[in-house]
C-alpha positions as CSV (number, residue, x, y, z in Angstrom):
1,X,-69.2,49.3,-11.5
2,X,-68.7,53.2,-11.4
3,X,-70.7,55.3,-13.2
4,X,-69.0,57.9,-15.4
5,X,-70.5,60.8,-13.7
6,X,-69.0,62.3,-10.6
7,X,-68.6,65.4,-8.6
8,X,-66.3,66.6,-6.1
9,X,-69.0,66.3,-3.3
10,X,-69.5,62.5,-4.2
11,X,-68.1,60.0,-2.3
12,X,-66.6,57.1,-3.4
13,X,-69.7,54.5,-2.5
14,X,-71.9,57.0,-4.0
15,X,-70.0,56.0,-7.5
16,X,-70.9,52.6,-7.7
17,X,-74.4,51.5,-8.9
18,X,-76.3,49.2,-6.6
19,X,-75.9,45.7,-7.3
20,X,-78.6,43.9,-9.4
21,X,-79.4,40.3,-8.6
22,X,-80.2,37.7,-10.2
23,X,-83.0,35.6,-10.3
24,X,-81.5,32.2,-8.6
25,X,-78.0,33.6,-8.1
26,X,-75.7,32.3,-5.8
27,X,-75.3,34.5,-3.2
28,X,-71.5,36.0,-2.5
29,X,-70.9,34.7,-5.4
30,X,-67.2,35.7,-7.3
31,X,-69.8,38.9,-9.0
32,X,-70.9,39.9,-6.1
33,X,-67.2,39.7,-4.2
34,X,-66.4,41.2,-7.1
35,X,-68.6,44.3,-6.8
36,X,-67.9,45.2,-3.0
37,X,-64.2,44.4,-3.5
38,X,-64.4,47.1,-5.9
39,X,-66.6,49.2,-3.3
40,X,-64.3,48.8,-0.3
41,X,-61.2,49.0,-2.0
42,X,-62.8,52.5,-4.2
43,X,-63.5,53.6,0.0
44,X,-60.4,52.8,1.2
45,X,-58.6,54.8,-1.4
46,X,-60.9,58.1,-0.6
47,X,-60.5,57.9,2.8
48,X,-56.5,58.1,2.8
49,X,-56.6,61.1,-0.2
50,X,-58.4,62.6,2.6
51,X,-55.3,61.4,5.2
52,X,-52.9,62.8,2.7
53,X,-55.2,66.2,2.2
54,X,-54.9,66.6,6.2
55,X,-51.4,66.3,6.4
56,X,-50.7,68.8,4.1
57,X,-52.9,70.9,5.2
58,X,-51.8,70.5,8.7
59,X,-48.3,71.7,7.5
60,X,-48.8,74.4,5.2
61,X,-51.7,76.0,7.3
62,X,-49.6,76.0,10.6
63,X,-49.2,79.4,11.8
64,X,-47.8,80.3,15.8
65,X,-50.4,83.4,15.7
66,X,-49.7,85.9,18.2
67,X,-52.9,86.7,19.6
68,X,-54.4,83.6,21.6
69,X,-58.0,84.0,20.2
70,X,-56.2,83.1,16.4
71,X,-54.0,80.0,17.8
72,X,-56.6,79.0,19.7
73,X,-59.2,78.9,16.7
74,X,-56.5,76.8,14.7
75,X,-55.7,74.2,17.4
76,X,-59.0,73.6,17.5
77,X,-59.6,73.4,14.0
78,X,-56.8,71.0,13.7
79,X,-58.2,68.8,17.1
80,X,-61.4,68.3,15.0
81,X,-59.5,67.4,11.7
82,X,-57.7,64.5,14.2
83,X,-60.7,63.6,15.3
84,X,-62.1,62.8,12.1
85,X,-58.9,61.4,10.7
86,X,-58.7,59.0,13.5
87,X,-62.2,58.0,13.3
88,X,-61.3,57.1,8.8
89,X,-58.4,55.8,10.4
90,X,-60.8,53.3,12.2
91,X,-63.0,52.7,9.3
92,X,-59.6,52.0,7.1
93,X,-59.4,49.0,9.7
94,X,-62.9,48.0,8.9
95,X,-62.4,48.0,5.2
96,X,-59.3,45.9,5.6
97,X,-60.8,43.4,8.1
98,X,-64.0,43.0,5.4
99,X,-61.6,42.1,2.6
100,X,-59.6,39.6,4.6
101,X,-63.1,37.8,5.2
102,X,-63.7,38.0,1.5
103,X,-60.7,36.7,0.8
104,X,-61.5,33.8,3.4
105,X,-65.0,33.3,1.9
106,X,-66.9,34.9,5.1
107,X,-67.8,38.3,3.9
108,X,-71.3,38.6,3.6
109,X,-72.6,36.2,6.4
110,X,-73.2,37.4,10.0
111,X,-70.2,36.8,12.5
112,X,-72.6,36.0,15.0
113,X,-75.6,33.6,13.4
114,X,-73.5,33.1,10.1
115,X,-76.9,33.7,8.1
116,X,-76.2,36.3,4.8
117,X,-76.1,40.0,6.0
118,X,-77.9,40.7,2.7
119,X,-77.1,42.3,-0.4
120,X,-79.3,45.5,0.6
121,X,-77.4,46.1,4.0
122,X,-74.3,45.3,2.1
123,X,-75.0,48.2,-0.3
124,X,-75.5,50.6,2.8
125,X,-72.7,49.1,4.7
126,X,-70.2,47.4,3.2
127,X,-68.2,46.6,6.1
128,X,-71.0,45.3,8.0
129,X,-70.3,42.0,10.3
130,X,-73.6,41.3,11.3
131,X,-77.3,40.7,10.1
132,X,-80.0,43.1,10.9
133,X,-81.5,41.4,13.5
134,X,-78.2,40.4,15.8
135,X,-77.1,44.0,15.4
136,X,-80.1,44.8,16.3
137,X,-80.0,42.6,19.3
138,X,-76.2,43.8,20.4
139,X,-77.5,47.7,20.4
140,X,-80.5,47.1,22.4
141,X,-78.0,44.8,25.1
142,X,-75.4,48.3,24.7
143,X,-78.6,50.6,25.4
144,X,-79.5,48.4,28.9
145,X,-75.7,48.3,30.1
């Protein structure tokens, strides 16, 4: 669970200590849903401060400068917050989609093979669909398209 230390430059998964198994547990079991509940859910709620920061900023920052160099900087500046936002705004999706499969009982095994993704990739990856090898497998197919 999260560890009492924090600073402003850690992120949310960065708060959590890495799971410790058992020796014979179950795996996905309700501790282990449990504990990346608690990470994606910890994620999710970074991720929209960070929505919530843009928009403000957005709005109090806006200036119509007068010299085009200026407005140009700050439309630019504000392209690349976007950007980013819309890319959180992707992995917001993500963590949604991986607690509906927890809910369901499928988070944690690969979409593709159904073997377990793996408690390690997990930690690293908490919203990941597929084991090593078959993710593995679909980059090296993207890389030859």
């Amino acid at each position: 669970m999260p560890t009492t230390t924090s600073t402003n430059t850690e992120s949310a998964m960065d708060a959590f200590e890495p799971y410790q198994e058992q020796k014979g547990e179950e795996y996905m079991n309700e501790k282990q849903q449990d504990h990346f509940k608690a990470i994606l859910l910890a994620w999710k709620k970074e991720l929209m401060e960070e929505v919530d920061k843009t928009v403000t900023h957005m709005k109090d920052d806006a200036t119509n400068f007068p010299d085009p160099s200026d407005r140009a900087s700050q439309e630019e500046e504000f392209a690349l917050e976007l950007r980013t936002r819309d890319r959180e705004r992707k992995l917001i999706k993500k963590i949604d989609e991986s607690i509906i499969l927890m809910d369901s009982e499928e988070y944690g095994f690969c979409e593709t093979c159904g073997v377990n993704i793996g408690i390690r990739r997990l930690e690293a990856r908490p919203t990941a669909t597929q084991c090593i090898d078959c993710k593995e497998l679909d980059e090296r197919k993207e890389k030859t398209s």
